[in-house]
ROVEXMAR-676865 format. One record per residue (C-alpha): x, z, y; residue number from 1; residue in one letter. Coordinates in steps of 0.5 Angstrom, whole numbers, plus 2048, in hexadecimal, padded with zeros to 3 digits. Example, Ala and Ser with C-alpha at 12.3 -4.5 7.8 and 13.67 -1.06 7.14 Angstrom:
u=819 w=810 v=7F7 n=1 res=A
u=81B w=80E v=7FE n=2 res=S
END
This chain:
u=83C w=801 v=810 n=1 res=X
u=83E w=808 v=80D n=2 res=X
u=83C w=809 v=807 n=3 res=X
u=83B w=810 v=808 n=4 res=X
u=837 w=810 v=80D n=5 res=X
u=832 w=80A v=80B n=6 res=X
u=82A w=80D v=80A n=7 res=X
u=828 w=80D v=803 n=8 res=X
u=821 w=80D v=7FF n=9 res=X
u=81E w=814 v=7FD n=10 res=X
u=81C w=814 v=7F6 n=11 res=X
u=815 w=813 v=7F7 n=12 res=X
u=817 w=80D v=7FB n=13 res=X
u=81C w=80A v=7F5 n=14 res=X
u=816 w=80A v=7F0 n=15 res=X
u=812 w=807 v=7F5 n=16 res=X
u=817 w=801 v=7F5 n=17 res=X
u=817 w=800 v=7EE n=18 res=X
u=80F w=7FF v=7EE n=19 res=X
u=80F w=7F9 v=7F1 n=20 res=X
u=808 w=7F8 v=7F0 n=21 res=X
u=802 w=7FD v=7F3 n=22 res=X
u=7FB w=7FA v=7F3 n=23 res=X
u=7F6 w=7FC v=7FA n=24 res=X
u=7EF w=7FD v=7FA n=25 res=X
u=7EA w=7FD v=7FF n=26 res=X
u=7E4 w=800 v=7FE n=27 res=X
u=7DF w=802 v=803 n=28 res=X
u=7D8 w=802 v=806 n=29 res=X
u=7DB w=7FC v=809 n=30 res=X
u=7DA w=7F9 v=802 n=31 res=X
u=7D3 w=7F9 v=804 n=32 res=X
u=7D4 w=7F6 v=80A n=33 res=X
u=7D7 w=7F1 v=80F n=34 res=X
u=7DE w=7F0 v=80E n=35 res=X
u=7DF w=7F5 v=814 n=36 res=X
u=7E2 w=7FD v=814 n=37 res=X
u=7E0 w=7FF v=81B n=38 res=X
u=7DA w=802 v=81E n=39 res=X
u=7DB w=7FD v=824 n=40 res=X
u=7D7 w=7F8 v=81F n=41 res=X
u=7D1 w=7FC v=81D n=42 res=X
u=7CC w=7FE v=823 n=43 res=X
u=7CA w=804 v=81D n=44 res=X
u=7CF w=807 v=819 n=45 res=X
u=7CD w=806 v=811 n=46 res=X
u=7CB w=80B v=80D n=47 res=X
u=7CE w=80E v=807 n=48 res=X
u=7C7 w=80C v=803 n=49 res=X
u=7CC w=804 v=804 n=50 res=X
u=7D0 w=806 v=7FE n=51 res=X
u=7CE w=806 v=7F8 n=52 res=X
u=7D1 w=802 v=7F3 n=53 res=X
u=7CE w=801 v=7EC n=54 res=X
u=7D3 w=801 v=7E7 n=55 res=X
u=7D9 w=804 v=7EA n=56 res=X
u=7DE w=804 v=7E5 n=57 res=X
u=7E6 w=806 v=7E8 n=58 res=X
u=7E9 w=806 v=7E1 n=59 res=X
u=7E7 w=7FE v=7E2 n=60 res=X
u=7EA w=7FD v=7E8 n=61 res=X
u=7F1 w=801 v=7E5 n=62 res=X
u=7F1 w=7FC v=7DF n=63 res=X
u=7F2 w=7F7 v=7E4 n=64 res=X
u=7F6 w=7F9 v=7E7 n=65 res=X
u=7FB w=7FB v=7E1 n=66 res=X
u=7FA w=7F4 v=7DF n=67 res=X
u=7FD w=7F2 v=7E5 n=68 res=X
u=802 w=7F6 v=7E4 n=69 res=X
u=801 w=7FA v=7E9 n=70 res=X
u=806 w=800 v=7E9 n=71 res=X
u=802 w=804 v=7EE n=72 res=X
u=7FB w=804 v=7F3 n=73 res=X
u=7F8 w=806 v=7FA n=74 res=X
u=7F1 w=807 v=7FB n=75 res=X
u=7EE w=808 v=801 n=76 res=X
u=7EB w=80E v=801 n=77 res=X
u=7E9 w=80D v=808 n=78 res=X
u=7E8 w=807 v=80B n=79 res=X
u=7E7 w=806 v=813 n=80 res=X
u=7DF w=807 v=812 n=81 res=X
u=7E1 w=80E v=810 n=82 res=X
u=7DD w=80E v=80A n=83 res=X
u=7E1 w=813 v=805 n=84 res=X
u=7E1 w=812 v=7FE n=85 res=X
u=7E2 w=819 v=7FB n=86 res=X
u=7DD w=81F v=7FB n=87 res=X
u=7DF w=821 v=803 n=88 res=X
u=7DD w=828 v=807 n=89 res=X
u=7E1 w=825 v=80C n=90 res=X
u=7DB w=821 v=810 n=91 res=X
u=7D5 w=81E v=80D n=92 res=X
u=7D7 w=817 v=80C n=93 res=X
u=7D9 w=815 v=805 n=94 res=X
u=7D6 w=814 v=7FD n=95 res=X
u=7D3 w=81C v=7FE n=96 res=X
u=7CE w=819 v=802 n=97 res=X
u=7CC w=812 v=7FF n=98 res=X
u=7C8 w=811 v=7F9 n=99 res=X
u=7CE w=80E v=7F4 n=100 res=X
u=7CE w=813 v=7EE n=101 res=X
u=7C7 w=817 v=7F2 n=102 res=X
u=7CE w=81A v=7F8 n=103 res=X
u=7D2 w=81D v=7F3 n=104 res=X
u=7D7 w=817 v=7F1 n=105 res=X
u=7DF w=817 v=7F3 n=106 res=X
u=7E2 w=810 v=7F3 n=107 res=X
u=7E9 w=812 v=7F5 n=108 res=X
u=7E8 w=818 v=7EF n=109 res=X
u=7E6 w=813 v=7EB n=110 res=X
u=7EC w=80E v=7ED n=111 res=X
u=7F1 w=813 v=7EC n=112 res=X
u=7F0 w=815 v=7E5 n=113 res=X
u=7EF w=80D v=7E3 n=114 res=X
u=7F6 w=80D v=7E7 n=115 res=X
u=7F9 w=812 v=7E2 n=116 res=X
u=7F5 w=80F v=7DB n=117 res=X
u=7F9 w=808 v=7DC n=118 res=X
u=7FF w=80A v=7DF n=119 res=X
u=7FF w=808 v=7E7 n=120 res=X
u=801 w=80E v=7EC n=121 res=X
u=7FB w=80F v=7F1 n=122 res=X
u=7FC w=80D v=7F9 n=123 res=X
u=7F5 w=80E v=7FE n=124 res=X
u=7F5 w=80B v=804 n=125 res=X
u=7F2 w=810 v=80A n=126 res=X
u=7F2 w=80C v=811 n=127 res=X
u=7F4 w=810 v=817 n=128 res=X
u=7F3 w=80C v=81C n=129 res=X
u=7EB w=80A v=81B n=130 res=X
u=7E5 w=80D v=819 n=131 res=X
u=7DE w=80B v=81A n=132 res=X
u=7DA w=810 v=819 n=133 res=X
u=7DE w=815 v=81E n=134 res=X
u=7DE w=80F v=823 n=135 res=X
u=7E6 w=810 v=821 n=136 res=X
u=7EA w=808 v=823 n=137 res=X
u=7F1 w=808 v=825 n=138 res=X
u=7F6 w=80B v=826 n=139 res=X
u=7F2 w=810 v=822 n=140 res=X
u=7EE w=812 v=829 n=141 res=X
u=7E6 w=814 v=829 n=142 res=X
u=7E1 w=810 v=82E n=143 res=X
u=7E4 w=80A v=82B n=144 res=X
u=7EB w=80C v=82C n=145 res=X
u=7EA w=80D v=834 n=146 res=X
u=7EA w=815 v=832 n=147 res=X
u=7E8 w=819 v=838 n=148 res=X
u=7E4 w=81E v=834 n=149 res=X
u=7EA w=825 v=832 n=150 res=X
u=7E3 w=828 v=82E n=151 res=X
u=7E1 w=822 v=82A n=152 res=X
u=7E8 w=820 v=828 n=153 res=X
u=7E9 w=827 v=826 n=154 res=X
u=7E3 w=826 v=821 n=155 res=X
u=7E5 w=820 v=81F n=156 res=X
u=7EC w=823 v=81D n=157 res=X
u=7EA w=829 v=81A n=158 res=X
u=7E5 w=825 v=816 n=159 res=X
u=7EB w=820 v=814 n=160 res=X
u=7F0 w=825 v=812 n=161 res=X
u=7EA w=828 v=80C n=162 res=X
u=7EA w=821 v=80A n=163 res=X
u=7F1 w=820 v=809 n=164 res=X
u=7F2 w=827 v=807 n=165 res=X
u=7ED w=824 v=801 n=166 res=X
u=7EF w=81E v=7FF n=167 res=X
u=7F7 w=81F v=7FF n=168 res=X
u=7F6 w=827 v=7FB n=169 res=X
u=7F0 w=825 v=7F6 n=170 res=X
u=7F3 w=820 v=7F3 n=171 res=X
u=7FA w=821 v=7F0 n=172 res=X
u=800 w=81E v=7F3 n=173 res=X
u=7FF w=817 v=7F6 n=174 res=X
u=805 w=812 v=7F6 n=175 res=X
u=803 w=80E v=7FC n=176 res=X
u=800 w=810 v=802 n=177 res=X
u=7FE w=80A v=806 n=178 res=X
u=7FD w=80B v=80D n=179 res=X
u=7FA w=804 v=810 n=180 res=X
u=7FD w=804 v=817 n=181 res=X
u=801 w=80B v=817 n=182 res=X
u=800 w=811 v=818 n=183 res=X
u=7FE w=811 v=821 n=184 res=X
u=801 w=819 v=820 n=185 res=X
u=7FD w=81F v=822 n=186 res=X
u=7FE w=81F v=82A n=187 res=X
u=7F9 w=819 v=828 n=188 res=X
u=7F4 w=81A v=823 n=189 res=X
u=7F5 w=823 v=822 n=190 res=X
u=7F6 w=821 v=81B n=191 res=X
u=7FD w=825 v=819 n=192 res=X
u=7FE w=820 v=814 n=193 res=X
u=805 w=821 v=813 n=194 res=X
u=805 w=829 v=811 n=195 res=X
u=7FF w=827 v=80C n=196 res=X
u=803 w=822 v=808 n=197 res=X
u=809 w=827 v=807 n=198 res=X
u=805 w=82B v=805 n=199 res=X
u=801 w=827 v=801 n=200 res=X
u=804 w=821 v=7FE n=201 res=X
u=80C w=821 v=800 n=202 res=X
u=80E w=81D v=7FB n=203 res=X
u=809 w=817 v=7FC n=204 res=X
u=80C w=811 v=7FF n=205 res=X
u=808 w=80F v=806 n=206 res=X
u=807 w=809 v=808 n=207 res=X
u=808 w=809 v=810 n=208 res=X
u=808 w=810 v=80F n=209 res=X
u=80B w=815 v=815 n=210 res=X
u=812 w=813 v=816 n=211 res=X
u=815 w=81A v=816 n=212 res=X
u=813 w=81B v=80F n=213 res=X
u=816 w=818 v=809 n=214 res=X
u=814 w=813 v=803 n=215 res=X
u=811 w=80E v=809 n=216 res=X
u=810 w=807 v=808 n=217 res=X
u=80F w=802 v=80D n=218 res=X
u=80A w=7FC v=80E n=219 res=X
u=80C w=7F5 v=80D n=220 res=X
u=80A w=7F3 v=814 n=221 res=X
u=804 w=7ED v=811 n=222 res=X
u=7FE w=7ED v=80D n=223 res=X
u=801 w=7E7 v=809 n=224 res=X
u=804 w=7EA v=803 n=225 res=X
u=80B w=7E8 v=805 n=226 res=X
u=812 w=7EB v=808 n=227 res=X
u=817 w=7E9 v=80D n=228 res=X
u=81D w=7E6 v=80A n=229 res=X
u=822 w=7EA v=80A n=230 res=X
u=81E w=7F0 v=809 n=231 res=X
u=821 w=7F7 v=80A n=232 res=X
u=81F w=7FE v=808 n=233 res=X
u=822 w=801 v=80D n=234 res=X
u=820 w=802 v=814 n=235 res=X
u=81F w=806 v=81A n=236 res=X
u=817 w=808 v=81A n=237 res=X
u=812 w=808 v=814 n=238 res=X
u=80D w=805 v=818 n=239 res=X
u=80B w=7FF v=819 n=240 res=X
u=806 w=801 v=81F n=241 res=X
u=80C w=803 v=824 n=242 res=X
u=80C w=7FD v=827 n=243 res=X
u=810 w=7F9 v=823 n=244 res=X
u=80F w=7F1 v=822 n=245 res=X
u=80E w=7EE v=81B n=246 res=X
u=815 w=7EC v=81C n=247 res=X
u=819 w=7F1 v=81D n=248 res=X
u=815 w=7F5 v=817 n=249 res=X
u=81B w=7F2 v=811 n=250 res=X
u=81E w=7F9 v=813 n=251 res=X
u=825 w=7F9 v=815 n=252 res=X
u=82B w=7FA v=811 n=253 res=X
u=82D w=800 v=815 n=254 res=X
u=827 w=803 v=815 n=255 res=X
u=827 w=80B v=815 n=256 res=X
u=821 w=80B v=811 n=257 res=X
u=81F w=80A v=809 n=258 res=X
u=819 w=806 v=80A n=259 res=X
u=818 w=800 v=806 n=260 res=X
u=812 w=7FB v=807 n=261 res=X
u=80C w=7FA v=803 n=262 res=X
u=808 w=7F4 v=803 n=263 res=X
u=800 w=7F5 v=804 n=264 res=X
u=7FB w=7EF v=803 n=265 res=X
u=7F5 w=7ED v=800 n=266 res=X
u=7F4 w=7E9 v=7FA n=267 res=X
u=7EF w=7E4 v=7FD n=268 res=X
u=7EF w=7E1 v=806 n=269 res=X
u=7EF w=7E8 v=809 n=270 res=X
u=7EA w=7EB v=806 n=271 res=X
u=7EB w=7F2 v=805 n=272 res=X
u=7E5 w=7F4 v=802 n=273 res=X
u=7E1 w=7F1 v=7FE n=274 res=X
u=7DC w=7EC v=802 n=275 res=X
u=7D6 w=7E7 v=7FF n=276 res=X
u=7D8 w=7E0 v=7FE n=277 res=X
u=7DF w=7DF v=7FD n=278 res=X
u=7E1 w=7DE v=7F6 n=279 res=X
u=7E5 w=7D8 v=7F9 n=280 res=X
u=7E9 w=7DC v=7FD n=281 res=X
u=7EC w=7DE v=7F8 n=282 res=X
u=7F4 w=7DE v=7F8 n=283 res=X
u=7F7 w=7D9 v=7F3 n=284 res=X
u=7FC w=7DB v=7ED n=285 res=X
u=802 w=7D7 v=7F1 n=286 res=X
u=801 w=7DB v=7F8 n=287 res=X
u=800 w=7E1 v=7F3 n=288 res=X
u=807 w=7DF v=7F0 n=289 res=X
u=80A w=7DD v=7F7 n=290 res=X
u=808 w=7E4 v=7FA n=291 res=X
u=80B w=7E7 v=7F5 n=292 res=X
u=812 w=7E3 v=7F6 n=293 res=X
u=811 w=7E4 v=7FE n=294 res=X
u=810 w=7EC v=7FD n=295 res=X
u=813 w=7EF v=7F7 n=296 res=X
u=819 w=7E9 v=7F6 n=297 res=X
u=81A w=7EC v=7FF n=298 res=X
u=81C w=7F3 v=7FD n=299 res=X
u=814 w=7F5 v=7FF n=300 res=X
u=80E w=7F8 v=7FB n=301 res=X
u=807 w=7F4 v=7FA n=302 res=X
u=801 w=7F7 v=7FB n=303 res=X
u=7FB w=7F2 v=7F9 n=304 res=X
u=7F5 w=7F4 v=7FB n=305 res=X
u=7EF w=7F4 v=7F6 n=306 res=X
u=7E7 w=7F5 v=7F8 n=307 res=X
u=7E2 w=7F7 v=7F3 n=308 res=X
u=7DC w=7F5 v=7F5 n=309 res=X
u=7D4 w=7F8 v=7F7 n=310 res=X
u=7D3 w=7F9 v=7EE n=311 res=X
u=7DA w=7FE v=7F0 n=312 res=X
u=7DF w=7F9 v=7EB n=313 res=X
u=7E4 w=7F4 v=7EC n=314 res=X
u=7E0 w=7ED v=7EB n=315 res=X
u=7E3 w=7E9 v=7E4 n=316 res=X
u=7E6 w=7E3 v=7EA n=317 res=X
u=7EB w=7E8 v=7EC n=318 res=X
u=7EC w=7EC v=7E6 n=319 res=X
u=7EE w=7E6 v=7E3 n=320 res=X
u=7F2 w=7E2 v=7E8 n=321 res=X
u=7F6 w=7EA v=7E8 n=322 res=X
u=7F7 w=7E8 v=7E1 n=323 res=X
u=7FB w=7E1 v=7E2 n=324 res=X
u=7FF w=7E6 v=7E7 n=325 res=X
u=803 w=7EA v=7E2 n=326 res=X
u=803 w=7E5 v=7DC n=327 res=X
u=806 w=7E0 v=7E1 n=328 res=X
u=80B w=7E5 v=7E4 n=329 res=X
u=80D w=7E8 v=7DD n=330 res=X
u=80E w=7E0 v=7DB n=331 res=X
u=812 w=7DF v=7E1 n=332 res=X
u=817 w=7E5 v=7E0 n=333 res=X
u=817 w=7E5 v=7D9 n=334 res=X
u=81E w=7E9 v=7D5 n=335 res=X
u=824 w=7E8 v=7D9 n=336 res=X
u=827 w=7E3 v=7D7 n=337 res=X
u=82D w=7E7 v=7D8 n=338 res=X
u=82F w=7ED v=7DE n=339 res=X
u=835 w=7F1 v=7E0 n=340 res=X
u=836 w=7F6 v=7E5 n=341 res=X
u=83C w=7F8 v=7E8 n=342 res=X
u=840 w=7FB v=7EF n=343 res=X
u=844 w=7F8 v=7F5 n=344 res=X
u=844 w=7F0 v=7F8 n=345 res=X
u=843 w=7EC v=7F1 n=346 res=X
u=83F w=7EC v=7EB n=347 res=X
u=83F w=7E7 v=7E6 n=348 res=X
u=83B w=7E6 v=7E1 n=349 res=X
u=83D w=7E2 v=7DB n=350 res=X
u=837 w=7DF v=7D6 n=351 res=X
u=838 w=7DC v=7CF n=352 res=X
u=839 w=7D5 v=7D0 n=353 res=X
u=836 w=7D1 v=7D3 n=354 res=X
u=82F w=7D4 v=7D6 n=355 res=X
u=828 w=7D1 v=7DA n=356 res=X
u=828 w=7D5 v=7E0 n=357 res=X
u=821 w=7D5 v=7E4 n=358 res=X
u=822 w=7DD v=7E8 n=359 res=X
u=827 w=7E2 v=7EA n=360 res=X
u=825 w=7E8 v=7EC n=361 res=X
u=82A w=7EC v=7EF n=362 res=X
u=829 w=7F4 v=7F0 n=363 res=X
u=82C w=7F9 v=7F5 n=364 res=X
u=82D w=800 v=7F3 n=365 res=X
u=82A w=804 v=7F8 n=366 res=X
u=82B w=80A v=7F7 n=367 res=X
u=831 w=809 v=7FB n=368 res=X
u=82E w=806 v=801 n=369 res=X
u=82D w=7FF v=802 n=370 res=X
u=835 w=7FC v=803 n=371 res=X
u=835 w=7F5 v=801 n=372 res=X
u=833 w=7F1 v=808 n=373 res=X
u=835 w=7EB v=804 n=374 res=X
u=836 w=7E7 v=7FE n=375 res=X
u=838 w=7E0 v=7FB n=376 res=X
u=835 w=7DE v=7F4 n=377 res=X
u=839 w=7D8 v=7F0 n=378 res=X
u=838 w=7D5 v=7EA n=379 res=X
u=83D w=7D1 v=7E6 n=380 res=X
u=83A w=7CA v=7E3 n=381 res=X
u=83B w=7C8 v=7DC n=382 res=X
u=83F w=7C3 v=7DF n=383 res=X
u=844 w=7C9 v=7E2 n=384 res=X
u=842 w=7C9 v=7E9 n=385 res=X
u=83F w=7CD v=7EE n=386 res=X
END
C-alpha cells in the first residue's frame, strides 16, 4: 500500500461523513395508491386531481427529522410514477396540475426552505430509470424499457433534461442527490446527466452518481439498513448497478475510487411510502438502536426512510418512535469518558484510575486515505491483565 497513491474523500464527501444520520422521505401519488411505483399495475395512469394533501406542512416533517438527529435529508422529488413535485414546465404531470393549493403549491420549494430553517442540508431524489407517465421503465428506456421509438425517447429526453434543469437550478445548492438505481447514461435515456450536474450542482455529493465525476457515494448493497463488516470507502465503481453482488459491495481496500456506502431502509416492514393500516409494522427502538450499530458504527451513513401521510404529515407514532431514537443514541454515547489521538502502530489511552467502559469508539483520519487495514483493542483490568 502506498500511502501517496491511495484515493481519498473530496471535501463534500469528508462532510457527508460527519453526518452520520440523513432522513429519507417518500412521498408521491403512490401515497394515495397501492404500494406499488410502476405503470404496470394500473391499466389507467392516475390523475394528478390524486394528490392533494390537506394539511401539508414541511416544516412538520424537518422538526423530526432535527429531533432524530438527522444531519441532513432526501425527498423524493420524483418517484417512479413520475409525479413531479415542484412548479414543472417540463411536462404536464406534477403539483402544477393537481388541485393541492388550486396548482400552484411547491412541495420540493417548501422542502428546501424548511431544510434551511432547522439546520438540515437538502438532498432530492429524481429516478432515471423509471417514469410512468412517459411509460420510462429500466434501464431508462421508453416502451416499457423495450426502446425502439429514437422520436419518443428524444421527446422524453428533452422533457426530462427541463425537469432536471428545474429542480437542480431553482432551488439553491443541494448537498445530496440521489439516484435510485444510477444514472443508465445518456446513450440510454438522452438525458446528458453529467453536463447538467457540473453545471448545476458540482459540489453535491451523488448517491450512485455517474462515476466519472467526483463526490459519489455508493449504495450498500440492501434495503436492511445494515453494512458488511469490514466495510471500506473505497472501490472500483460507484454503482451498485453494475453487476455487483451484495457481497462484494463492502468496497475494497484497494479500490481507485472514494466511495463510501450509505445505508437506505424504511422505519416500518419495506413500506416506502405511506400505506393504510400499518401502524404495527412500525420498527422498534431496539432495531432502530441496532441499525445505528450496524451502519454508522461500519464506517456507513443511515438514511431512515420517514412517510407522511395523505393529511401531508408524519403520523405522531413515527414522529415519537424517531424521538426515542435520538434520545437512546445521545444516552448510549454520552461525553467520552476519556480520548486521544495519535499517529503510527500503538495508541494508548490512559484513564484516571479506574474507569467502567461500555464503548470505544475508534476514528480514521481520513483525509489521508484509508490505511489501517486492521487493528487490536486491548484493555488492562483492574486485576492487571490484559
Amino acid at each position: 500500500m502506498n500511502p501517496d497513491t491511495l484515493a481519498k474523500p473530496t471535501r463534500a464527501q469528508q462532510e457527508w461523513h460527519d453526518m452520520e444520520v440523513g432522513m429519507f422521505i417518500h412521498f408521491d401519488l403512490n401515497t394515495w395508491m397501492r404500494q406499488h411505483w410502476t405503470h404496470r399495475e394500473y391499466d389507467e395512469w392516475p390523475s394528478p386531481s390524486v394528490f392533494n394533501p390537506t394539511q401539508l406542512d414541511t416544516d412538520q416533517w424537518l422538526e423530526t427529522a432535527q429531533a432524530m438527529g438527522a444531519k441532513y435529508a432526501v425527498l423524493t422529488a420524483t418517484h417512479g410514477t413520475g409525479f413531479m413535485l415542484w412548479q414543472s414546465d417540463a411536462y404536464p404531470y406534477g403539483v402544477k396540475q393537481s388541485p393541492w393549493r388550486g396548482g400552484k403549491g411547491d412541495v420540493v420549494g417548501d422542502f428546501v426552505a424548511s431544510c434551511r430553517k432547522y439546520g438540515i442540508q437538502p438532498g432530492l431524489y429524481s429516478h432515471m430509470c423509471v417514469n410512468g407517465y412517459w411509460r420510462v421503465d429500466h434501464p431508462g428506456r421508453v416502451n416499457e424499457g423495450k426502446g425502439g421509438d429514437p422520436e419518443k425517447q428524444k421527446a422524453y429526453a428533452t422533457a426530462r433534461t427541463k425537469a432536471l434543469r428545474e429542480l437542480w437550478g431553482n432551488y439553491g445548492p443541494l448537498f445530496e442527490i440521489w439516484f435510485d438505481g444510477g444514472d443508465p447514461g445518456q446513450d440510454i435515456t438522452g438525458v446528458d446527466v453529467v453536463g447538467l450536474l457540473e453545471e448545476l450542482q458540482s459540489d453535491a455529493v451523488l448517491f450512485q452518481g455517474p462515476d466519472q465525476l467526483q463526490n459519489v457515494i455508493r449504495w450498500v448493497g440492501n434495503e436492511r439498513g445494515e453494512a458488511l463488516y469490514p466495510n471500506w470507502s473505497t472501490a472500483h465503481e460507484g454503482s451498485a448497478e453494475h453487476g455487483w453482488t451484495e457481497k462484494k459491495l463492502s468496497g475494497d481496500p484497494d479500490g481507485a475510487l472514494w466511495v463510501p456506502a450509505e445505508c437506505d431502509v424504511t422505519i416500518r416492514e419495506h413500506n416506502w411510502h405511506w400505506a393504510p393500516d400499518t401502524e404495527d409494522s412500525l420498527f422498534s427502538l431496539d432495531h432502530l438502536v441496532g441499525l445505528y450499530y450496524r451502519s454508522v458504527g461500519r464506517n456507513s451513513n443511515l438514511l431512515l426512510n420517514v412517510s407522511p401521510n395523505r393529511d401531508g404529515l408524519i403520523p405522531d407514532g413515527d414522529v415519537q418512535r424517531l424521538r426515542e431514537f435520538d434520545h437512546e443514541i445521545r444516552r448510549r454515547f454520552p461525553a467520552d469518558v476519556a480520548s486521544t489521538h495519535g499517529q503510527g502502530e500503538l495508541v494508548e489511552l490512559e484513564l484516571d484510575g479506574s474507569q467502567q467502559v461500555n464503548h470505544v469508539v475508534i476514528m480514521e483520519e481520513i483525509s489521508h486515505g484509508e490505511r489501517i487495514l486492521e487493528y487490536v483493542v486491548e484493555a488492562r483490568t483492574s486485576d492487571g491483565g490484559w
